[in-house]
N, C-alpha and C positions, 0 to 999 in steps of 0.2 A: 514671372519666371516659373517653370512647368518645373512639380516637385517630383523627385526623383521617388518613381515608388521600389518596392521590392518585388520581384519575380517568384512567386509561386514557387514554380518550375524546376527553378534553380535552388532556392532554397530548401527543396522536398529533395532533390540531386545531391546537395551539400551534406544533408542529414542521412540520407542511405550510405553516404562515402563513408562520415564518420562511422558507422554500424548500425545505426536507427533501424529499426524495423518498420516503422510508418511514421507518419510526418503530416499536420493538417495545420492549417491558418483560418484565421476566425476573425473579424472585426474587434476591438477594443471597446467596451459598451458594460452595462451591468449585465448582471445574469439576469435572466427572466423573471417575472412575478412569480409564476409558480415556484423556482428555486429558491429566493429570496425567502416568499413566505414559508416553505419548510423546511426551510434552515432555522429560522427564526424560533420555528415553533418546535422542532428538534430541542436545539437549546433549551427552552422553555418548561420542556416538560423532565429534563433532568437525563436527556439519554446518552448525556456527553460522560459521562459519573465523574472523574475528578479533573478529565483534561480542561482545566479553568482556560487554557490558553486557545480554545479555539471559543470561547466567550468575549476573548478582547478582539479590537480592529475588526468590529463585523463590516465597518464602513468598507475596509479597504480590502474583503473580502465579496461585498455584494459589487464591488465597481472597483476593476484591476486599477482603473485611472487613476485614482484613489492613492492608491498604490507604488503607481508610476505615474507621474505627472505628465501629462503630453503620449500616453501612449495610444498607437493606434491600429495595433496589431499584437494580435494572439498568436503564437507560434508553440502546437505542441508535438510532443513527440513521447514515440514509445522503444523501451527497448527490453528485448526478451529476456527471462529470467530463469524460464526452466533448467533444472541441473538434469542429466543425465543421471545421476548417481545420490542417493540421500543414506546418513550414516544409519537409519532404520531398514534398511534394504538385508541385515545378515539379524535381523532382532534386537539393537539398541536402541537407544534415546535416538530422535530426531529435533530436529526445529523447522519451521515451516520455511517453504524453498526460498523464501527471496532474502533470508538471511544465511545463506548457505556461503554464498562470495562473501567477498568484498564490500566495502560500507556503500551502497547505490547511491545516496547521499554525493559521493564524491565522483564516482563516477560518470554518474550521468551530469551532474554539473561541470565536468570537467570539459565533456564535450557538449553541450549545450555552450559555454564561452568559447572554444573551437569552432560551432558553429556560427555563432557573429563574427569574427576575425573572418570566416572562410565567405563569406556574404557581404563582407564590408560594411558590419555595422557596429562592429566594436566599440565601447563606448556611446552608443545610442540605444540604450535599452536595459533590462536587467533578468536575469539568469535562474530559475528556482528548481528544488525538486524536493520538494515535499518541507520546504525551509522557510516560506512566508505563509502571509496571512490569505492564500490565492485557494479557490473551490478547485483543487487540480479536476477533478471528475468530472464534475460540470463543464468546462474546458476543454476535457480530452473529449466529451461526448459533443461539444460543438464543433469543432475543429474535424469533427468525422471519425476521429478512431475507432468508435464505437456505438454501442448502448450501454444506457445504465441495466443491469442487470435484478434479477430481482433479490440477488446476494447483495446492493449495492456498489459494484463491480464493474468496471468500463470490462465489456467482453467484445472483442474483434474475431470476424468471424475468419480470419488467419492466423491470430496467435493469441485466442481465447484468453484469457483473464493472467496469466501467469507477465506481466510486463509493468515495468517503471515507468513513471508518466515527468515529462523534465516540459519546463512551461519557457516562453521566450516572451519579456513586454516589451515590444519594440515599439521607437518613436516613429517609424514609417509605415505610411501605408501602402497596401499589395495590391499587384494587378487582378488578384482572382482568390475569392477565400471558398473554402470548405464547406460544406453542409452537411447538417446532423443524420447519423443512419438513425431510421425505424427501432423501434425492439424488435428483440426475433425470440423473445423467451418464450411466447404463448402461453400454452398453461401448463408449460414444465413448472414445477416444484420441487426440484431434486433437490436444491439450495434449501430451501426450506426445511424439507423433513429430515436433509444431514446432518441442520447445526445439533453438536448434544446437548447444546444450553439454551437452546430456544429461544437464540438471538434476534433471529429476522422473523418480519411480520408478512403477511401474505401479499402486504400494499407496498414490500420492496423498503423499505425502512428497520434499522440496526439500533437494535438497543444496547449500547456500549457495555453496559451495565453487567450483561449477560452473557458478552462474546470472551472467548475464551484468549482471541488474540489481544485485548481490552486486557483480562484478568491479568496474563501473564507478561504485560510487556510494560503497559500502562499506568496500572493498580498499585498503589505503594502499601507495605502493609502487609498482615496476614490476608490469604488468599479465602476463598468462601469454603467449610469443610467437604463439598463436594466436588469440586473442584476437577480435585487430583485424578478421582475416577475417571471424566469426563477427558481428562488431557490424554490418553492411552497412552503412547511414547513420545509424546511433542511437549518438550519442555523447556518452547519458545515460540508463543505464536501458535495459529491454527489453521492448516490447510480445508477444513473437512468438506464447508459448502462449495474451493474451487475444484475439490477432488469429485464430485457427484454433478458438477456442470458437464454437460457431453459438450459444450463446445472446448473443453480442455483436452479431449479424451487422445487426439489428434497432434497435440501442440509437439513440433519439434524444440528437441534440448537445445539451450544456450551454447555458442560455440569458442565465445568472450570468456577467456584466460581468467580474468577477477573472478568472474561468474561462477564457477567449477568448483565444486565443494574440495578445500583442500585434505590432504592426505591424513592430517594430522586428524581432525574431524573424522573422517572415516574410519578411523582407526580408532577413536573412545568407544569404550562402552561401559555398561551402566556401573561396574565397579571405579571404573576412571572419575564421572562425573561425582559419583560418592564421594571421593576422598579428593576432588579440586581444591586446591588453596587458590587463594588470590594471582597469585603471579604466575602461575597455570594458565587461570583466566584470563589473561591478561596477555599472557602468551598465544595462545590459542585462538583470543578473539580482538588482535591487534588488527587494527583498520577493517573492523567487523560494526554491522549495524547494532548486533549484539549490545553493545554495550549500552545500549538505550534502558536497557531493565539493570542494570549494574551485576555486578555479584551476588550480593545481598537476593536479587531477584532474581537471577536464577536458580541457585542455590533454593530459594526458597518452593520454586516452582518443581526441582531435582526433588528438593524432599519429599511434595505434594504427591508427587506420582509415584515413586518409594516406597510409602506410604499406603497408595491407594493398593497398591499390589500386591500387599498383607492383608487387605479388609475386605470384608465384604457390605462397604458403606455403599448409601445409595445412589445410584447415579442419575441424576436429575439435581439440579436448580431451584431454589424456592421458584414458584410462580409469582408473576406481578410485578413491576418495577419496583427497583431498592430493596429487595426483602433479603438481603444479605446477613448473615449473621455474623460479627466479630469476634471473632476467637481469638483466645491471648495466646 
């Protein structure tokens, strides 16, 4: 009996209908030796700082199968982010764009399971977006969306680094799969010399430790005392290495209704975020990715930069991995 595979074609159709910006298919398989082993040694050397959870299920990380049992298709997809409008555009606090909407979490997953029902594989497969134990990056860069960039960054050279990456493990396989783009960074270093904490390494590798989108989102705890300087007005996350990539410079805004910084955000500014209570927050960042740093965390990240706007502390990062200081 000749097994019914899936159509390329149609499922890259499917996923533009939903609003997908691009759409690639890949064989089901491990990742590469090279990926494998620098994952591994990432780990390894401590540059994850406290996300213990991307230390467990390496297995079902180096091999989707793992994962999904019987899977034999990769199905990824991207969807654009850019906001038109950020609340730092009249001199307030911002947060960096892709927590500007809606929780992406929900959304892209929503229609990622729209798209198996629209293909007819509903129940043959399963659904991620940033939610399992899956290398989304590695994935979007076989599947073709991209290159890895040397921000670590899938960057498409139609809608540059600012997009959600939503993963498909299907049990069928496709008539026709995808193939990985080249880099195209050459020997730009914009990314590099933008981070202000001297995150990234010239070899394209992220030291968590150091990133400000790490510090602030991630990090539980007091934050490092230089910090706050280094955050300017973003206090949530860090645009700065995809604001100095020139394949950004181009990107048109998002035109997806969740996507669009609401009203309410546009309208805080820095006396508002001062005097946030709880149910503010809570108000304000109702079906927001936000809530991933809690209150506690932003709040703390609010003061940090408060703070920095009275001193004149230094801005730079210890050198070195881990050299953190704790402040009570």
């Amino acid at each position: 009996m000749t097994e019914i595979l899936l159509h390329a074609d149609e499922v890259k159709a499917a996923a533009h209908k939903l609003g997908f910006d691009a759409c690639g298919l890949a064989p089901a398989a491990p990742v590469d030796g090279e990926c494998a082993a620098g994952f591994r040694r990432w780990l390894a050397e401590g540059r994850q700082g406290e996300m213990d959870y991307l230390t467990r299920n390496i297995e079902k990380r180096i091999d989707p199968r793992e994962l999904v049992p019987g899977a034999q298709t990769v199905v990824c997809v991207a969807l654009n982010y850019a906001p038109p409008q950020r609340p730092d555009d009249d001199g307030g606090y911002t947060l960096a764009r892709y927590a500007l909407g809606k929780d992406y979490h929900d959304i892209v997953r929503q229609r990622l399971l729209q798209l198996m029902t629209d293909i007819g594989v509903e129940g043959e497969g399963r659904a991620f977006c940033d939610t399992a134990p899956v290398l989304e990056r590695y994935w979007a860069w076989r599947t073709g969306l991209g290159w890895r960039g040397r921000n670590t960054q899938i960057i498409s050279p139609e809608l540059g680094s600012y997009f959600f990456i939503g993963t498909l493990l299907l049990l069928k396989p496709a008539d026709a799969y995808d193939e990985p783009q080249k880099a195209r960074c050459g020997t730009c270093r914009r990314c590099v010399e933008a981070c202000p904490a001297g995150a990234l390494s010239e070899d394209g590798r992220l030291d968590a430790r150091r990133c400000l989108s790490y510090l602030t989102i991630e990090r539980r705890g007091p934050l490092p005392p230089e910090a706050g300087k280094l955050m300017g007005t973003c206090i949530y996350g860090c645009d700065r290495c995809a604001e100095a990539c020139p394949w950004n410079k181009a990107v048109r805004p998002t035109s997806l209704p969740d996507l669009q910084t609401s009203d309410a955000l546009m309208c805080m500014q820095p006396d508002d975020w001062h005097r946030m209570d709880v149910e503010q927050y809570r108000t304000l960042f109702r079906g927001s990715a936000v809530k991933r740093a809690k209150y506690e965390g932003l709040m703390r990240n609010i003061e940090a930069v408060r703070r920095a706007q009275h001193t004149d502390a230094p801005q730079q990062l210890p050198t070195g991995p881990g050299e953190y200081v704790e402040t009570p």
